[in-house]
C-alpha positions in Angstrom: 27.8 -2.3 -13.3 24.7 -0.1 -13.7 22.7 -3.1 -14.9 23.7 -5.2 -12.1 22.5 -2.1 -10.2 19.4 -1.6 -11.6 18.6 -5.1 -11.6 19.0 -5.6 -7.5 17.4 -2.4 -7.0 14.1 -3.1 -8.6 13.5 -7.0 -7.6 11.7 -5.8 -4.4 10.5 -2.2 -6.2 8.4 -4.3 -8.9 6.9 -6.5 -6.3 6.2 -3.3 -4.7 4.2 -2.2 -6.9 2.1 -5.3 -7.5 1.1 -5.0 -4.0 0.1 -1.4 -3.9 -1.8 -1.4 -7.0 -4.2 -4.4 -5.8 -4.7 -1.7 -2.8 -6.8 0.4 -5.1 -7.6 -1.7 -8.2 -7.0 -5.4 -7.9 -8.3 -6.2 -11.2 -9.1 -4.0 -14.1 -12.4 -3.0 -13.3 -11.9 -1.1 -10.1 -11.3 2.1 -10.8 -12.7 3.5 -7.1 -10.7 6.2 -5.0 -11.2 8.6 -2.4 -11.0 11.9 -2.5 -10.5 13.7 1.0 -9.3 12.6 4.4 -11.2 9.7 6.5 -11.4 9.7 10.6 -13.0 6.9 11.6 -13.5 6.6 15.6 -16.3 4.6 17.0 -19.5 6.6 16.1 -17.9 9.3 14.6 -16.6 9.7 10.9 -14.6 12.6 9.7 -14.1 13.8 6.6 -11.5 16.6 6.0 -8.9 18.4 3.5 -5.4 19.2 4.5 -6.9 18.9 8.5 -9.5 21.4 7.7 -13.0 19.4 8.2 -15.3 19.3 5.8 -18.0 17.2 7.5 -18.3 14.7 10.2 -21.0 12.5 11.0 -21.6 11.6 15.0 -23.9 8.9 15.2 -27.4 10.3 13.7 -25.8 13.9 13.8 -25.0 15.8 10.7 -21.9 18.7 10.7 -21.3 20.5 7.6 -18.6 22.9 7.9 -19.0 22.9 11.7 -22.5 23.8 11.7 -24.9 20.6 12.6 -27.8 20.2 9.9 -31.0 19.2 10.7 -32.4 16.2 9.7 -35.6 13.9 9.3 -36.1 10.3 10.1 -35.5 9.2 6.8 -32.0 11.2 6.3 -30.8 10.1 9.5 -31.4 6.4 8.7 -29.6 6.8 5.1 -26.8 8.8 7.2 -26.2 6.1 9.0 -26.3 3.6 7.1 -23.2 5.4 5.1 -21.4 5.7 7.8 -21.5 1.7 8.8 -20.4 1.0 5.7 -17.4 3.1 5.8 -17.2 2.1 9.4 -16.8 -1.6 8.0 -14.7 -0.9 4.9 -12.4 1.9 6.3 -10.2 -0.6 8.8 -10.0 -3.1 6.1 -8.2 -1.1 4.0 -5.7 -0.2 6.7 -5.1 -4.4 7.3 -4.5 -4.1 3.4 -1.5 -1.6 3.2 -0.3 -3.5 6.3 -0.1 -6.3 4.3 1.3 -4.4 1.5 4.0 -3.3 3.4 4.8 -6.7 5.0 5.0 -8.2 1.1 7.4 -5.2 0.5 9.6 -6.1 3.3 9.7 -9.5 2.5 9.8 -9.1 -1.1 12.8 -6.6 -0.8 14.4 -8.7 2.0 15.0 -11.6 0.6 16.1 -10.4 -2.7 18.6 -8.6 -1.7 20.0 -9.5 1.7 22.0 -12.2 0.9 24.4 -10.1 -0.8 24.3 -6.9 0.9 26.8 -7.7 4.0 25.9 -6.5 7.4 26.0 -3.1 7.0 24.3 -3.1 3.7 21.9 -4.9 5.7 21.1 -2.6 8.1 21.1 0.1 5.1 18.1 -1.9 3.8 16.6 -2.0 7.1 16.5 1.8 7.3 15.3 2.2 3.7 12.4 -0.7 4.6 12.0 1.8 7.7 11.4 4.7 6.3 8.6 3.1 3.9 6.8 1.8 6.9 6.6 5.5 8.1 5.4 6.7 4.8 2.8 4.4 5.3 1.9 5.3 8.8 1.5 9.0 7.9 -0.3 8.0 4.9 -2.9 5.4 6.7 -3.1 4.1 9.9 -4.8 2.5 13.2 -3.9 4.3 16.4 -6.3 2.3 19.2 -10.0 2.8 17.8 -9.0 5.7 15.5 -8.3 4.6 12.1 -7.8 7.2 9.6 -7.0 7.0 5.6 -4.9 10.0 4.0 -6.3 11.6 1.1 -7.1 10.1 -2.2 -4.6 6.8 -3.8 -2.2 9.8 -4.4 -0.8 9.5 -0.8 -0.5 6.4 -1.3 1.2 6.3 -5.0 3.9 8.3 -3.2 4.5 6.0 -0.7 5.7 3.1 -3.6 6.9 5.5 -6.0 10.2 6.9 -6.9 11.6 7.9 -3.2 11.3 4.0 -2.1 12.7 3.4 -5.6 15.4 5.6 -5.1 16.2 4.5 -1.5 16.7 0.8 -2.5 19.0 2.3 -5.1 21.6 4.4 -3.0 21.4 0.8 -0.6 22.5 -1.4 -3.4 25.2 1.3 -5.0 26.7 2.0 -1.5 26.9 -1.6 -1.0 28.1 -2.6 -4.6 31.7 -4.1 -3.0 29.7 -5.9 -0.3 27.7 -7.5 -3.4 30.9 -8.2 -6.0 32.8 -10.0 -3.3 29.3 -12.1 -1.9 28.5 -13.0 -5.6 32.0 -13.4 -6.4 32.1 -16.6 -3.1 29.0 -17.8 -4.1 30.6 -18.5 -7.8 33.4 -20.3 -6.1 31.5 -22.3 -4.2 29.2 -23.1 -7.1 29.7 -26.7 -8.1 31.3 -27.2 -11.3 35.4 -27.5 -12.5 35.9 -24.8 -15.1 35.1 -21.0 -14.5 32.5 -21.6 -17.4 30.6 -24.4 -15.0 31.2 -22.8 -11.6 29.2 -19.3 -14.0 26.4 -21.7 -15.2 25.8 -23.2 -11.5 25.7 -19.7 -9.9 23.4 -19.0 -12.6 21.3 -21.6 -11.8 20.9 -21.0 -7.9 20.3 -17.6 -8.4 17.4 -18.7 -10.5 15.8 -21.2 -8.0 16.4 -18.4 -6.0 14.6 -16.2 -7.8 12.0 -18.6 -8.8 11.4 -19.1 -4.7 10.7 -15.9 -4.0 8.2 -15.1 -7.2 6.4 -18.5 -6.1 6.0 -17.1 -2.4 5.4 -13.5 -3.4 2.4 -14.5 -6.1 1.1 -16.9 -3.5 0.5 -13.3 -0.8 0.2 -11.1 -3.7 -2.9 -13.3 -4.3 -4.5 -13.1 -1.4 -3.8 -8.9 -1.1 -5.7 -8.8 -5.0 -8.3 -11.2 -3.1 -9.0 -8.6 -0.8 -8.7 -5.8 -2.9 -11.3 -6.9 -4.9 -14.1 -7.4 -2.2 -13.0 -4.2 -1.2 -13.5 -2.6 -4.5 -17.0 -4.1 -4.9 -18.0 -2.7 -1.6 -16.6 0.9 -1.7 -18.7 0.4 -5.3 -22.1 0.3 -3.4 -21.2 2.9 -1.0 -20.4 4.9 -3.8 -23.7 4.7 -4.7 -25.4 4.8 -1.1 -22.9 8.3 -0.8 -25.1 9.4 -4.1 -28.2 8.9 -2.4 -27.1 10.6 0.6 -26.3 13.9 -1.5 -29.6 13.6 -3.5 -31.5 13.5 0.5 -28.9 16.0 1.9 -27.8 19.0 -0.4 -25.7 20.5 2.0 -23.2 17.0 1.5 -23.6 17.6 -2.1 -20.1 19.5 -3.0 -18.4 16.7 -1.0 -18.0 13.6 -2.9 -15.6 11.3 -0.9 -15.7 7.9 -3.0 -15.0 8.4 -7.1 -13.8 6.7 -10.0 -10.6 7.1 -11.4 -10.3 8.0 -14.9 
């Protein structure tokens, strides 16, 4: 019983995971992450730890620690130009957890709902809920604020072991539900004996299966797609942000864009 548990549980948690890991490293190479709270609002970026700001940038202006530094021409123009690139990069990876999160639904969804009943169902529903909140405190876009939690840890807890754990108390409250669905769709199987009626279920559940991994690699492409153009951008504004600390010391104890070790 556990297996058949564990097995349900984890269809749409391994899936999941695919899709949040191409949010930070879609292929081996990337190893990019941030490391404090983004703000992004038209002109304006703010950069911040546990809501106390660290810096923010309003158009050519400098803030450091709430205190505006001056600047000259040429700081100005490399200020700026780090900020439109984050300005650029920032939303796009908000459409990516977005996407993420629709894969997860989908993924989850149609793994499991066929057996789950209607109130398992809407079990599932509350469980896919609470992940989309996770995400919305985590990163978001509110009108023409768009703001990014800090560092991938945020977002490692959103896929990690309380969605995992959630899907789990789903299936196990819904585990009759699931005997007596899989337990019709065996009679219904075609096939005389109890042996052919096993082997037919076992084969629809396959094609089943084999549905949903051919639909779910086709999206989780296109999220790794994205991830990657991502990665090589947030790449050269990692070094752009070095540039910007060589120019301005005062920005130089605040690295915001690092590689992961």
């Amino acid at each position: 019983m556990k297996t058949l548990v564990s097995a349900l549980a984890l269809t749409g948690v391994m899936v999941v995971g695919q899709a949040q890991a191409a949010v930070y490293h879609g292929n081996d190479s990337c190893n990019i992450s941030l490391n404090y709270d983004v703000t992004l609002q038209q002109q304006q970026l703010r950069v911040a730890e546990k809501n106390n700001e660290l810096y923010r940038i309003d158009g050519d202006k400098l803030f450091v620690n709430g205190k505006q530094v001056s600047l000259n021409h040429k700081q100005q123009q490399l200020l700026q130009d780090y900020r439109t690139g984050l300005s650029a990069q920032i939303p796009k990876v908000v459409t990516l957890l977005d996407n993420a999160m629709d894969l997860a639904t989908d993924a989850v969804g149609s793994s499991l709902t066929p057996l789950l009943g209607d109130s398992g169902t809407e079990k599932l529903n509350g469980a896919l809920e609470k992940l989309h909140q996770r995400i919305n405190d985590a990163a978001y876009q509110r009108g023409d604020v768009y703001y990014i939690g800090a560092s991938d840890d945020s977002l490692d807890q959103v896929f990690g072991d309380e969605f995992e754990n959630d899907i789990e108390q789903v299936v196990m409250s819904s585990i009759g539900n699931i005997m007596v669905n899989i337990g019709q769709s065996m009679i219904n199987s075609d096939g005389g004996s109890f042996e052919e009626k096993m082997e037919a279920f076992g084969e629809k559940m396959e094609r089943l299966g084999d549905d949903i991994e051919a639909r779910m690699e086709v999206r989780s492409s296109e999220i790794e797609r994205n991830a990657d153009e991502l990665c090589e951008s947030f790449a050269e504004l990692q070094k752009l942000e070095a540039k910007v600390q060589q120019q301005i010391p005062e920005l130089e104890d605040y690295t915001l864009i690092s590689k992961r070790h």
